[in-house]
gemmi code that builds the backbone of each chain (N, CA, C; Angstrom):
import gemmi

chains = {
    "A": [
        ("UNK", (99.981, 80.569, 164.747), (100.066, 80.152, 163.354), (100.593, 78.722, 163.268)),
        ("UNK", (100.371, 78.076, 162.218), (100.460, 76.222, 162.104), (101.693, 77.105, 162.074)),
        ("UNK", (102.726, 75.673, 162.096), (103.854, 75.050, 161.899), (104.261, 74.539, 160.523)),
        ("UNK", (105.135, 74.511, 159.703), (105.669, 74.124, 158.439), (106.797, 73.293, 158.819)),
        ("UNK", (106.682, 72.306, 157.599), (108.148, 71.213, 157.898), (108.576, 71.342, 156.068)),
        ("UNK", (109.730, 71.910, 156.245), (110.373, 71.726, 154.290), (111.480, 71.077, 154.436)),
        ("UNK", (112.064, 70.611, 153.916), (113.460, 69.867, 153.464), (114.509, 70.553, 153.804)),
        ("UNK", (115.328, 70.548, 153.991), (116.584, 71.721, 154.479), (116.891, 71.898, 153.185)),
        ("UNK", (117.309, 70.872, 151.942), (118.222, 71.344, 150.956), (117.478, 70.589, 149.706)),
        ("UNK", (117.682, 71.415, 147.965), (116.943, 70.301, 147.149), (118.251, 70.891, 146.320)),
        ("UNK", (118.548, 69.864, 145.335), (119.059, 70.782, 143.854), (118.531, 70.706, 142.320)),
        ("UNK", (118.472, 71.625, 141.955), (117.847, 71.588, 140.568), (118.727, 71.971, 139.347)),
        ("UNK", (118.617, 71.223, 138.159), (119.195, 71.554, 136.868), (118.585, 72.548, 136.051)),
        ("UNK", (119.406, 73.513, 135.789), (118.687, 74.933, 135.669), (117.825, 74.803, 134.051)),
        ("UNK", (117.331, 75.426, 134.171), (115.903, 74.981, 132.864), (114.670, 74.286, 133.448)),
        ("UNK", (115.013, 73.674, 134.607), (113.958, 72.192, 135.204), (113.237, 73.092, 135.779)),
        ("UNK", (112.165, 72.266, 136.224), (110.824, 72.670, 137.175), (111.696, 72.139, 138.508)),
        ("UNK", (111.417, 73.271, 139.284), (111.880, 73.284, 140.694), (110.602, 72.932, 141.530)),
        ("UNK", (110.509, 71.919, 142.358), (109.186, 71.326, 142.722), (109.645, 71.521, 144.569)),
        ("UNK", (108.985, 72.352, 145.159), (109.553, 72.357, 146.551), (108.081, 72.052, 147.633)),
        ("UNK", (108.698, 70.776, 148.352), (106.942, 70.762, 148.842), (107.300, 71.807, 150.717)),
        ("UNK", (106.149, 71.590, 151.018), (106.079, 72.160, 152.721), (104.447, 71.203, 153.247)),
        ("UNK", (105.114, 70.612, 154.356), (104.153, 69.809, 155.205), (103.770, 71.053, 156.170)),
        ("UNK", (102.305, 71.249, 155.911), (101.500, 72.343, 157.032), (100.264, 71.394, 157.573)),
        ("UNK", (100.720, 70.427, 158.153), (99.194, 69.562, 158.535), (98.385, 69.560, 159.707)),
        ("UNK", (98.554, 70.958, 160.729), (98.044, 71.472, 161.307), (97.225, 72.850, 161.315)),
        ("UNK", (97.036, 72.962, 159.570), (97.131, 74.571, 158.978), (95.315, 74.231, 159.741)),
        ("UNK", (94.982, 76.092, 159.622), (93.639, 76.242, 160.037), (92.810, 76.809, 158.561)),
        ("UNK", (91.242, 76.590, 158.757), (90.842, 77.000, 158.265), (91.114, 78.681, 157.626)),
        ("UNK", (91.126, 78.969, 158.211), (91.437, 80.799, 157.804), (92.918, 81.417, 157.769)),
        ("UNK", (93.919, 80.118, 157.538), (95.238, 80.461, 157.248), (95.360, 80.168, 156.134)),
        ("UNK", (96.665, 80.849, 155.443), (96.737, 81.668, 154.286), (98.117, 80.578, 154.406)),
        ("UNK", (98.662, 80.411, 153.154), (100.008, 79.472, 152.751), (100.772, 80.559, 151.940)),
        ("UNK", (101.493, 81.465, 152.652), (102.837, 81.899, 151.640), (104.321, 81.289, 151.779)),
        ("UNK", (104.631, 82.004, 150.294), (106.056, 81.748, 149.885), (107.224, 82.648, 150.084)),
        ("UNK", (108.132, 82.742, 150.713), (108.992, 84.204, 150.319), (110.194, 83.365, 149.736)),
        ("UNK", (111.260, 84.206, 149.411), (112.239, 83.348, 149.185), (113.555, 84.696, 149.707)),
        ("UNK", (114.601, 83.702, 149.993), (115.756, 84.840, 150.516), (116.938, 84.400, 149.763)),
        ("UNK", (117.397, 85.217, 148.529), (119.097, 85.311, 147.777), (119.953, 85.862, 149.001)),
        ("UNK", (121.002, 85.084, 148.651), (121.843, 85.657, 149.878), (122.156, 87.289, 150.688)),
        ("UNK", (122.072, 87.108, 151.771), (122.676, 88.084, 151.936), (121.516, 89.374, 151.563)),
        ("UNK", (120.523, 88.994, 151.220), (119.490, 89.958, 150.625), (118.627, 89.599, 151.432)),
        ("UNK", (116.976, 90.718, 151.689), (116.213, 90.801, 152.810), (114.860, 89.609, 151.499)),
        ("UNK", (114.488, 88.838, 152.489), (113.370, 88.110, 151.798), (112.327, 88.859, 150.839)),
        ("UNK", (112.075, 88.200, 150.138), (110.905, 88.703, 149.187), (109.968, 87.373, 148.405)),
        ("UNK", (108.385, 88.743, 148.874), (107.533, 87.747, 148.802), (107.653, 86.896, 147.639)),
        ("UNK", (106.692, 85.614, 147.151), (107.020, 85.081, 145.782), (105.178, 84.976, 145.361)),
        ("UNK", (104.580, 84.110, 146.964), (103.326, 83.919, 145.852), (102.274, 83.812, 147.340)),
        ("UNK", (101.024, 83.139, 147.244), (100.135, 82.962, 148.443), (98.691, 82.206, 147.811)),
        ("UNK", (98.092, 81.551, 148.948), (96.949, 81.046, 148.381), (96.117, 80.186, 149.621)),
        ("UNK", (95.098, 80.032, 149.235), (94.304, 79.579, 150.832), (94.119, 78.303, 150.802)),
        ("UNK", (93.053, 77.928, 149.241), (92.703, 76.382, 149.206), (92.795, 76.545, 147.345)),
        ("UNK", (92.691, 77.381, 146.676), (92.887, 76.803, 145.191), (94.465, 77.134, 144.412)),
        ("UNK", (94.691, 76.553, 143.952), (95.856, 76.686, 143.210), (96.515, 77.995, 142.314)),
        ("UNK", (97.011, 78.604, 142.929), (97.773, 80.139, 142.316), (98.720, 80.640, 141.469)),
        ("UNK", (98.652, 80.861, 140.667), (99.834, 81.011, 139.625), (100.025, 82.737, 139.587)),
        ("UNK", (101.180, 82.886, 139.606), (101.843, 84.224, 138.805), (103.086, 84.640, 138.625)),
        ("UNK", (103.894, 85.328, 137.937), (104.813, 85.332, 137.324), (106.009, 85.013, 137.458)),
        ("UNK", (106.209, 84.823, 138.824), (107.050, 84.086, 139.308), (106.783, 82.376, 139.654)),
        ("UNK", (105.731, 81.918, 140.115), (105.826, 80.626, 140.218), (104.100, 80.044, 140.282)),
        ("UNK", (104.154, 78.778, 140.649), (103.047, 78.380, 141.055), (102.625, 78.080, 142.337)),
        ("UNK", (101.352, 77.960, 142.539), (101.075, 77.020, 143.953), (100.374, 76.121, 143.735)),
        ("UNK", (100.680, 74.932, 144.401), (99.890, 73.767, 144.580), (99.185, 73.682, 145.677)),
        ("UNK", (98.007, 73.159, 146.462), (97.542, 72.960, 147.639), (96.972, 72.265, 147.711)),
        ("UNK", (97.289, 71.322, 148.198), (96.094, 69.640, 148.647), (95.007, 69.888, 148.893)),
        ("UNK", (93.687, 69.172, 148.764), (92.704, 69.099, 148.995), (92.101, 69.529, 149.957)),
        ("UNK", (92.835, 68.761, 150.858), (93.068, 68.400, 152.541), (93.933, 69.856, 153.206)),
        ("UNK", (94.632, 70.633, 152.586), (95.431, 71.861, 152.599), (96.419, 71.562, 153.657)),
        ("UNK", (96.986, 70.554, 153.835), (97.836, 69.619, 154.720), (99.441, 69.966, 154.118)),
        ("UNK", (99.428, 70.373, 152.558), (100.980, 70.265, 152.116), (100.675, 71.186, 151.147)),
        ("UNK", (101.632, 71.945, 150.389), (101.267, 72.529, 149.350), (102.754, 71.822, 148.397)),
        ("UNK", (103.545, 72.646, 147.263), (104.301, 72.866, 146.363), (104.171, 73.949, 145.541)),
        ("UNK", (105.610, 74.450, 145.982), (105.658, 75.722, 145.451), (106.209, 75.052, 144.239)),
        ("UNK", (105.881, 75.572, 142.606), (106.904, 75.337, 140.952), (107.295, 76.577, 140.845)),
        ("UNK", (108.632, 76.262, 140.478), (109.323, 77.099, 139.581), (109.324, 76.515, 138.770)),
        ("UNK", (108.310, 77.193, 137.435), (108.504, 76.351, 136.309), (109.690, 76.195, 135.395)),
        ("UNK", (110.911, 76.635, 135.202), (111.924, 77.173, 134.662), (113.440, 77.513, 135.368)),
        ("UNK", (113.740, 76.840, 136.194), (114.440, 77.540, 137.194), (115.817, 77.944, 136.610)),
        ("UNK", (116.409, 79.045, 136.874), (117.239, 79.898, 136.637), (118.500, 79.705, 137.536)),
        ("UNK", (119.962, 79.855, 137.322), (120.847, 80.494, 138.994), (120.583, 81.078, 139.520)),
        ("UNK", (119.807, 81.976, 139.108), (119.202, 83.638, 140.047), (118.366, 82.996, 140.845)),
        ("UNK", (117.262, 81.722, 140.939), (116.676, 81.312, 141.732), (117.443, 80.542, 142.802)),
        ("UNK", (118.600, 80.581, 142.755), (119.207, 79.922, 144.250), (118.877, 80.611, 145.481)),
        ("UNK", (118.619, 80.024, 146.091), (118.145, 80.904, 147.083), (117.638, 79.820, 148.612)),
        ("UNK", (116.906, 80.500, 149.488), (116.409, 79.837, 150.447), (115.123, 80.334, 150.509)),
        ("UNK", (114.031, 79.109, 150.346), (112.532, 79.351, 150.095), (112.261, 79.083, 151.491)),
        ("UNK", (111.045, 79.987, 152.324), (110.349, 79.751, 153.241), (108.703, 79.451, 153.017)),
        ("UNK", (108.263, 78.449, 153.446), (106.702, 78.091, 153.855), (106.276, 78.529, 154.611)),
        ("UNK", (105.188, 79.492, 154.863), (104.684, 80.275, 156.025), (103.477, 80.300, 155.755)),
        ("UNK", (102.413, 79.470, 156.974), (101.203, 79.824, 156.856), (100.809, 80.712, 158.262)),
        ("UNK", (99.793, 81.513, 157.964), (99.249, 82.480, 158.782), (97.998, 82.777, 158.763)),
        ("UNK", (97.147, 83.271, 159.558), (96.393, 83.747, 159.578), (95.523, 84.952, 158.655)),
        ("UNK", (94.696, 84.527, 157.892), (93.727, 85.705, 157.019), (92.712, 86.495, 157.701)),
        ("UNK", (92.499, 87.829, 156.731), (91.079, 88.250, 157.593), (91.797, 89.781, 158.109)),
        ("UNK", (90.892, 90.634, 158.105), (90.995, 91.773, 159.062), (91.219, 91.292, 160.174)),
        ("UNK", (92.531, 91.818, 160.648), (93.179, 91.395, 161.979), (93.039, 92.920, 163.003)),
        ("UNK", (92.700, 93.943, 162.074), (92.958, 95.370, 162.637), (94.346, 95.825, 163.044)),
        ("UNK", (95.325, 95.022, 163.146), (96.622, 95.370, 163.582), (97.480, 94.301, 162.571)),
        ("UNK", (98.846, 94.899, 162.530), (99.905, 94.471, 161.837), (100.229, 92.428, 162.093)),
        ("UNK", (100.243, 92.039, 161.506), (100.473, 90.671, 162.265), (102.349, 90.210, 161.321)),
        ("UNK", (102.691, 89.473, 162.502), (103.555, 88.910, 162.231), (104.125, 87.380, 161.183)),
        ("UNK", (105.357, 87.694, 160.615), (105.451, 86.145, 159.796), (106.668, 85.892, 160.947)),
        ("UNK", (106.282, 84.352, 161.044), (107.353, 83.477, 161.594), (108.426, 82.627, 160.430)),
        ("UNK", (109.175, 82.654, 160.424), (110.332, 82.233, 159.218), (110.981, 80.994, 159.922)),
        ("UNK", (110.732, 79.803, 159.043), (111.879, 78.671, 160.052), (112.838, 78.582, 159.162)),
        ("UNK", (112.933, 77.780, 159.095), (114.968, 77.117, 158.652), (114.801, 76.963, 156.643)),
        ("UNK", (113.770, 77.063, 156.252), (113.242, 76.937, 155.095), (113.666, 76.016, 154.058)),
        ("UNK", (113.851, 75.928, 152.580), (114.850, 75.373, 151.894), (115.956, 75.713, 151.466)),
        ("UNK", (117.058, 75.414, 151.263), (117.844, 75.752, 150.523), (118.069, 75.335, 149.173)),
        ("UNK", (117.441, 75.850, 147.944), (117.486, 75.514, 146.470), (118.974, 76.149, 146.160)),
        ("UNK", (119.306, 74.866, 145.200), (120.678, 75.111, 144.348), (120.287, 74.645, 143.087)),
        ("UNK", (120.450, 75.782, 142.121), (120.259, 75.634, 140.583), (121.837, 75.472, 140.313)),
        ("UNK", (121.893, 74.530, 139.359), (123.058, 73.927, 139.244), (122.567, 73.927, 137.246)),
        ("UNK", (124.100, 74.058, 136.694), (124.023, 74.346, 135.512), (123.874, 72.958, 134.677)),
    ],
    "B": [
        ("UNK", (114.335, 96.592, 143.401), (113.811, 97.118, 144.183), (112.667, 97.250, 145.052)),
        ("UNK", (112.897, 97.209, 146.312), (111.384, 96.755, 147.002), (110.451, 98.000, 147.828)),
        ("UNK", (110.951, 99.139, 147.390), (110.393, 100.673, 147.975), (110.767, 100.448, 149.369)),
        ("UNK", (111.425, 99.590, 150.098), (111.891, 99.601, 151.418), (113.781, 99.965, 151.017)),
        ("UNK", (113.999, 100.831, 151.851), (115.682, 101.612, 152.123), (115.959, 101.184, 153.397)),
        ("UNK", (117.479, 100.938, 153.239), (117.738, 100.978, 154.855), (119.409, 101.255, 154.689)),
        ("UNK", (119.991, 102.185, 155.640), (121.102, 102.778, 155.690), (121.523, 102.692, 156.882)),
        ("UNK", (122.791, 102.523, 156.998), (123.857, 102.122, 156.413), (123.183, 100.721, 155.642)),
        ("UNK", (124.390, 100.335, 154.708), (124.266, 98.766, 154.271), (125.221, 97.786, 155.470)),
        ("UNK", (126.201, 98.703, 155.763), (127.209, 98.063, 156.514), (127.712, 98.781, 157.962)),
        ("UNK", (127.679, 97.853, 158.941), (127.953, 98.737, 159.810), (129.144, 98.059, 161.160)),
        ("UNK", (130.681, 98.417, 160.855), (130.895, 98.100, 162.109), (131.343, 98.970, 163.480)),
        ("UNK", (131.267, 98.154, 164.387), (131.001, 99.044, 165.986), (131.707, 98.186, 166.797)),
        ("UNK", (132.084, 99.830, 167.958), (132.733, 98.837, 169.284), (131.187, 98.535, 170.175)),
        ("UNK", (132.085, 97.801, 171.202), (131.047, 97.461, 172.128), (130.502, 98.769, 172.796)),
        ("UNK", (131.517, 99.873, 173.055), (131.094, 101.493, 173.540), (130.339, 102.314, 172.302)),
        ("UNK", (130.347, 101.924, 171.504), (129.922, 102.989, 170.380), (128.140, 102.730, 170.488)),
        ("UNK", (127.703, 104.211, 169.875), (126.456, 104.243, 169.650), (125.923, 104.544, 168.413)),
        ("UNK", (124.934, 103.827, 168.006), (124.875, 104.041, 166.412), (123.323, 103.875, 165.959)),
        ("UNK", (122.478, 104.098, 164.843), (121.400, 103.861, 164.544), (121.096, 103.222, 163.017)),
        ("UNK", (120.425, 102.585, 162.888), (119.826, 101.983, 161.903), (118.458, 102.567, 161.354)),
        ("UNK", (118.638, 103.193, 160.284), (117.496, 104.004, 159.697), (116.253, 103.174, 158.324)),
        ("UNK", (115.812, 102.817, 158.492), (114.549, 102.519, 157.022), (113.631, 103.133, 156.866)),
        ("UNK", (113.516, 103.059, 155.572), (112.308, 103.961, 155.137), (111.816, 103.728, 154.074)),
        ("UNK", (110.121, 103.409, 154.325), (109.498, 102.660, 153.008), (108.718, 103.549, 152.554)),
        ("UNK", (108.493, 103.557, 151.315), (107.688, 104.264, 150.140), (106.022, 103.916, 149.823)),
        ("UNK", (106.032, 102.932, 150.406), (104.814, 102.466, 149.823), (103.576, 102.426, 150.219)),
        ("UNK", (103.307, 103.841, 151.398), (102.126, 103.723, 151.809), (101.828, 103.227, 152.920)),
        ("UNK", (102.622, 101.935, 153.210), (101.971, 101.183, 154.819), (102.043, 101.770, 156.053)),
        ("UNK", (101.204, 101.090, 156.468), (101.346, 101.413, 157.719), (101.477, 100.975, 158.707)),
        ("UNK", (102.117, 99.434, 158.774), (103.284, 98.784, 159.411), (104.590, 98.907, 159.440)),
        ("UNK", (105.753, 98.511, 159.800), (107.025, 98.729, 160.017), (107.283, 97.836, 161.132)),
        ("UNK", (108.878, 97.001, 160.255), (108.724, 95.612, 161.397), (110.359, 95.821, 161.152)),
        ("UNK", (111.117, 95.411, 162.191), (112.474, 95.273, 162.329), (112.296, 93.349, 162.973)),
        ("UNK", (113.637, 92.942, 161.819), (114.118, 91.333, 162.297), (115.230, 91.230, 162.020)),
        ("UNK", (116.018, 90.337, 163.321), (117.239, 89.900, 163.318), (117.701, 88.720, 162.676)),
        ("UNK", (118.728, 88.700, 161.629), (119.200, 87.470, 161.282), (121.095, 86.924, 161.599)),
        ("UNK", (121.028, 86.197, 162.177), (122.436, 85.622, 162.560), (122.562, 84.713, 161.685)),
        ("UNK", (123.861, 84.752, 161.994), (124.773, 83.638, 160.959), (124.046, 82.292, 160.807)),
        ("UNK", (123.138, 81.239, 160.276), (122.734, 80.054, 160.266), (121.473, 80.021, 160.898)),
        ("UNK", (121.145, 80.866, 161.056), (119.662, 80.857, 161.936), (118.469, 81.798, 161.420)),
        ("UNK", (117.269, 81.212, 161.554), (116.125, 81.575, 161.183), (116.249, 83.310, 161.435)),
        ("UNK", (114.914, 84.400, 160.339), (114.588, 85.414, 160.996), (114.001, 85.391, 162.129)),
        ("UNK", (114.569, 86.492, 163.286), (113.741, 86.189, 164.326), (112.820, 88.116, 164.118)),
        ("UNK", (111.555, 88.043, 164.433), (111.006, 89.167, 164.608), (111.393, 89.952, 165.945)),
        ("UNK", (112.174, 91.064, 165.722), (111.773, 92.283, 166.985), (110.906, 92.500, 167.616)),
        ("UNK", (110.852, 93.807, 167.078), (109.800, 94.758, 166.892), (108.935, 94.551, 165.637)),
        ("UNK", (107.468, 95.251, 166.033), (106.583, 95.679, 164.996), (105.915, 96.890, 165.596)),
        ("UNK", (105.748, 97.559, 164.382), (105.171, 99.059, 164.414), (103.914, 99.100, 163.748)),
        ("UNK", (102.300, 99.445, 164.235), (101.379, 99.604, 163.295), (101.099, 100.990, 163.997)),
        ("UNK", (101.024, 101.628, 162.721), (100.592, 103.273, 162.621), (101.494, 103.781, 164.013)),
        ("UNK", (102.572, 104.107, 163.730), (103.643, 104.196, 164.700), (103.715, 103.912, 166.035)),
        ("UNK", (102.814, 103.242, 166.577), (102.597, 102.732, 167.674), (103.231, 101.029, 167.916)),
        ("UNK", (104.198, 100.808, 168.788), (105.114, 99.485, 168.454), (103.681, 98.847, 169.227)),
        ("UNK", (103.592, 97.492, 168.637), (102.287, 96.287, 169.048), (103.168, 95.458, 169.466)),
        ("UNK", (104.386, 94.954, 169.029), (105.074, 94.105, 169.611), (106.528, 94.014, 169.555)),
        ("UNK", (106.928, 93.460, 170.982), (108.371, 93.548, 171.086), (108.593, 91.973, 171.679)),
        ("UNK", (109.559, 91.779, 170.846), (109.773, 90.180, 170.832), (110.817, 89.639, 172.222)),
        ("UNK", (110.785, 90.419, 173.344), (112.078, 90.099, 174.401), (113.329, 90.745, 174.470)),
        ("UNK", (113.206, 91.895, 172.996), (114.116, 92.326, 172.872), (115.279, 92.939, 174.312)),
        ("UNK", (116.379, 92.746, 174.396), (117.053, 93.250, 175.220), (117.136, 94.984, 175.018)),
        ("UNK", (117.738, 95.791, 175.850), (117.127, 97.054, 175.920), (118.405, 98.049, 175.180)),
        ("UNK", (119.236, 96.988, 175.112), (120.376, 97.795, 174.536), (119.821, 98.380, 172.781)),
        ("UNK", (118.725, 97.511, 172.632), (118.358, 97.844, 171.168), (117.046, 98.913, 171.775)),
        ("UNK", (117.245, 99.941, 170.707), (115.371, 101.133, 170.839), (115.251, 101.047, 169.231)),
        ("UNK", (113.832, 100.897, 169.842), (113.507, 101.478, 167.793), (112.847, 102.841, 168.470)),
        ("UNK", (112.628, 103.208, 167.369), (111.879, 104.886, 167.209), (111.476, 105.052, 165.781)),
        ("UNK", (109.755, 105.294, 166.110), (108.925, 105.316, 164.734), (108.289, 106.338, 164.749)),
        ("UNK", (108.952, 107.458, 163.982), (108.455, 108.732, 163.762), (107.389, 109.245, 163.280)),
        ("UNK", (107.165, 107.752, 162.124), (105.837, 108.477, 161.191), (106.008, 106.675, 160.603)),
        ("UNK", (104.777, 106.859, 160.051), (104.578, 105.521, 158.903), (105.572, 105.264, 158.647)),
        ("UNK", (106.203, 106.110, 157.645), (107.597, 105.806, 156.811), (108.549, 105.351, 156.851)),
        ("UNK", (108.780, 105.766, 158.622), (110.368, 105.774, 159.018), (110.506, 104.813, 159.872)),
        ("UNK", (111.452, 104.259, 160.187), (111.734, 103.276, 161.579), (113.539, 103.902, 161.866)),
        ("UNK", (113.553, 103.418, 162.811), (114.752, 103.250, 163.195), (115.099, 102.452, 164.609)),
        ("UNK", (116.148, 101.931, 164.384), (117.137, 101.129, 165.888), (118.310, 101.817, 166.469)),
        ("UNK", (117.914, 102.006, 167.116), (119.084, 102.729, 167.873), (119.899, 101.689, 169.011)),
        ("UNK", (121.498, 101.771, 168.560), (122.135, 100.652, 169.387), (122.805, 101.156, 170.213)),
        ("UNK", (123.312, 100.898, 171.009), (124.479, 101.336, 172.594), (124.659, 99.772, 172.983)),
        ("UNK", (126.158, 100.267, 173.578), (126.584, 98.874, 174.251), (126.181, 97.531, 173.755)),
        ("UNK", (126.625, 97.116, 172.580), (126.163, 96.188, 172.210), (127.149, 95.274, 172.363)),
        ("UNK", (127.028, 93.488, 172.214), (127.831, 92.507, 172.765), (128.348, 92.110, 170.901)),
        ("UNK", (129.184, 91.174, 171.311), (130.049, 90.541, 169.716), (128.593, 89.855, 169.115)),
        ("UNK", (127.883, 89.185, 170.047), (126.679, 88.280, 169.444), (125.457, 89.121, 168.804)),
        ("UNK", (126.071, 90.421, 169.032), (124.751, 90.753, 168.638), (125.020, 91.599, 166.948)),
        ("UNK", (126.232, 90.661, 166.029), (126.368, 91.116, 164.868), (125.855, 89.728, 163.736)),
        ("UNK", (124.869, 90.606, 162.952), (123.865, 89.857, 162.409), (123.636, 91.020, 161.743)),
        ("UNK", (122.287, 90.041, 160.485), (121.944, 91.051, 159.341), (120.524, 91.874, 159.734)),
        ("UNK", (120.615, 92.878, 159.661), (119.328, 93.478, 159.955), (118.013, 93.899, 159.268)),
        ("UNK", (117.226, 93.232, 159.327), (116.277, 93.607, 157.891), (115.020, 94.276, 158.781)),
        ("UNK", (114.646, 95.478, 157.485), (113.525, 96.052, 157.904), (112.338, 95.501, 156.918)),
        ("UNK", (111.108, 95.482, 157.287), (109.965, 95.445, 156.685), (108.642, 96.231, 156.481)),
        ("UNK", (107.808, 96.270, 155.579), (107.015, 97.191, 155.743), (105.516, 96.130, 155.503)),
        ("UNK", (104.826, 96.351, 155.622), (103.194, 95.959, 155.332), (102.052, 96.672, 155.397)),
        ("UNK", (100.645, 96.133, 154.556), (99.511, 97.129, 154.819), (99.041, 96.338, 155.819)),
        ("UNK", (99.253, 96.810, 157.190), (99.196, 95.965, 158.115), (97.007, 95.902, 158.614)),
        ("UNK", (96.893, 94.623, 159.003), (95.408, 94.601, 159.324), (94.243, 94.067, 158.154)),
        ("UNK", (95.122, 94.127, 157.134), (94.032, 93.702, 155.608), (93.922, 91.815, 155.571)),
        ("UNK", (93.536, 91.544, 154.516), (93.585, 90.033, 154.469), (94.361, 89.602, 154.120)),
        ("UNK", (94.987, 90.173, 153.335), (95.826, 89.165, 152.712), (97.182, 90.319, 152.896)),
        ("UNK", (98.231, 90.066, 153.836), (99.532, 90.543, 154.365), (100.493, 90.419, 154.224)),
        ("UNK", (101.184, 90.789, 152.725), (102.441, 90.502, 152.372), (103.335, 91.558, 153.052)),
        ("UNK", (104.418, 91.276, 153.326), (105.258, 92.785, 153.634), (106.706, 92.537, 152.725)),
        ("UNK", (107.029, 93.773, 152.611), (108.172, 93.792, 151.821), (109.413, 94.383, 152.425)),
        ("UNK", (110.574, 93.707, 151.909), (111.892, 93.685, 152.763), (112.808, 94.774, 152.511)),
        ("UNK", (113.285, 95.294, 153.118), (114.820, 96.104, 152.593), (115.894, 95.304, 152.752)),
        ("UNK", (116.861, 95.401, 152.299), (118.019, 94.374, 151.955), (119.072, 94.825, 153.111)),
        ("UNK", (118.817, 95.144, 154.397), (119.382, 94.801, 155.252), (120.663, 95.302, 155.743)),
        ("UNK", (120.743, 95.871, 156.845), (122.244, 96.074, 157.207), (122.869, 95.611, 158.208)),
        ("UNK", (124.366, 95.147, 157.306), (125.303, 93.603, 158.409), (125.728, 94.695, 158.977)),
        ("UNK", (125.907, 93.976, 160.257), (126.413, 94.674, 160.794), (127.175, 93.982, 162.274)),
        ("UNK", (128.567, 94.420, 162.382), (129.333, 94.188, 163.202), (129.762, 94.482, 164.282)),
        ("UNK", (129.593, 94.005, 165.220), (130.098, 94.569, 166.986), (131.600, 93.656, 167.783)),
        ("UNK", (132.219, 94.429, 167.694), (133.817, 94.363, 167.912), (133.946, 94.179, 169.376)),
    ],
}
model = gemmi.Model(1)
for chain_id, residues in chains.items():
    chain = gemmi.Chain(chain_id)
    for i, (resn, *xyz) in enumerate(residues, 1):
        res = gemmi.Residue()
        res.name, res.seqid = resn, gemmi.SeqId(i, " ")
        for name, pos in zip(("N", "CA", "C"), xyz):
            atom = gemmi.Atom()
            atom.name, atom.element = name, gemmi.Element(name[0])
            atom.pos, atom.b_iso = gemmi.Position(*pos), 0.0
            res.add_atom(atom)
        chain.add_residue(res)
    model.add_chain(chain)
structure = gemmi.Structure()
structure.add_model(model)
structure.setup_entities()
């Protein structure tokens, strides 16, 4: 699976659009760009996903370059409850026939600040 | 709530003690993934379970067993474990093999080795 590069840390003023990018510029054709995000101390949970067009749902958006080289995850609204640590994970799509794995790196750390 | 359980929430242990880590997801899949998280450091993947058959074991040292009874269930079973090996434990579940592979987390049990 490509490799992701995110920012270690961003902070946001709560109400604001939380704009978090991830450099994937080795992504493949048939990899998939998700989001999870991890509140402390709590087990990750998914947020959103998308291949090459732009994804929205109730939790956030996705952005994806042309080129599918970088994406941006929005939080359009961001909350304290969104503090958290966001991961970029692209992977592989497609009937795999077996379970496949996510690799998790060092991700962001978002601070909604009042 | 993420239809993934995992019990204890908290767990501490001597280095002689033997103990197990139980999850159990609701939702049908038929994956089951155990990952380790330490203090400041990325998830690392274990084990993975598709249709109770483990597909992969990440180097794990042997002091850790999982045991996957059925879809539903996972478990880790610990003995002799070292001080380093107290970290948060999260289980996961997925519809493992489809296209698009989200899995969902249980919120993990810390757990401590004395």
């Amino acid at each position: 699976d490509a490799k992701t590069t995110q920012p270690p840390s961003m902070d946001c003023a709560e109400g604001r659009a939380a704009n978090l990018p991830c450099n994937h510029s080795t992504i493949s054709g048939n990899e998939y760009v998700y989001w999870y995000r991890q509140i402390h101390s709590q087990g990750p949970q998914y947020i959103i996903h998308g291949l090459k067009n732009n994804e929205t749902n109730e939790m956030a958006s996705l952005i994806i370059t042309e080129d599918r080289k970088s994406s941006t995850l929005i939080l359009p609204h961001a909350t304290l409850r969104d503090t958290a640590v966001y991961y970029c994970i692209v992977r592989v799509g497609g009937y795999t026939g077996t379970a496949s794995k996510l690799t998790f790196g060092t991700g962001t750390r978002l601070q909604v600040t009042l | 709530e993420t239809g993934v359980t995992q019990t204890p929430r908290h767990l501490v242990m001597g280095m002689t003690n033997k103990k197990s880590l139980k999850c159990e997801q609701h939702l049908g899949h038929n994956a089951m993934y155990w990952y380790k998280q330490s203090a400041k450091k990325p998830l690392e993947l274990m084990f993975v379970y598709n249709f109770k058959e483990q597909t992969e074991n990440n180097s794990v040292p042997s002091r850790f067993s999982p045991e996957c009874p059925n879809s539903s269930h996972l478990f880790l079973h610990l003995h002799t474990l070292q001080p380093e090996d107290s970290a948060l434990y999260l289980c996961a579940s997925s519809q493992g093999g489809t296209p698009i592979e989200t899995q969902y987390f249980g919120p993990g049990t810390r757990l401590l080795v004395l």
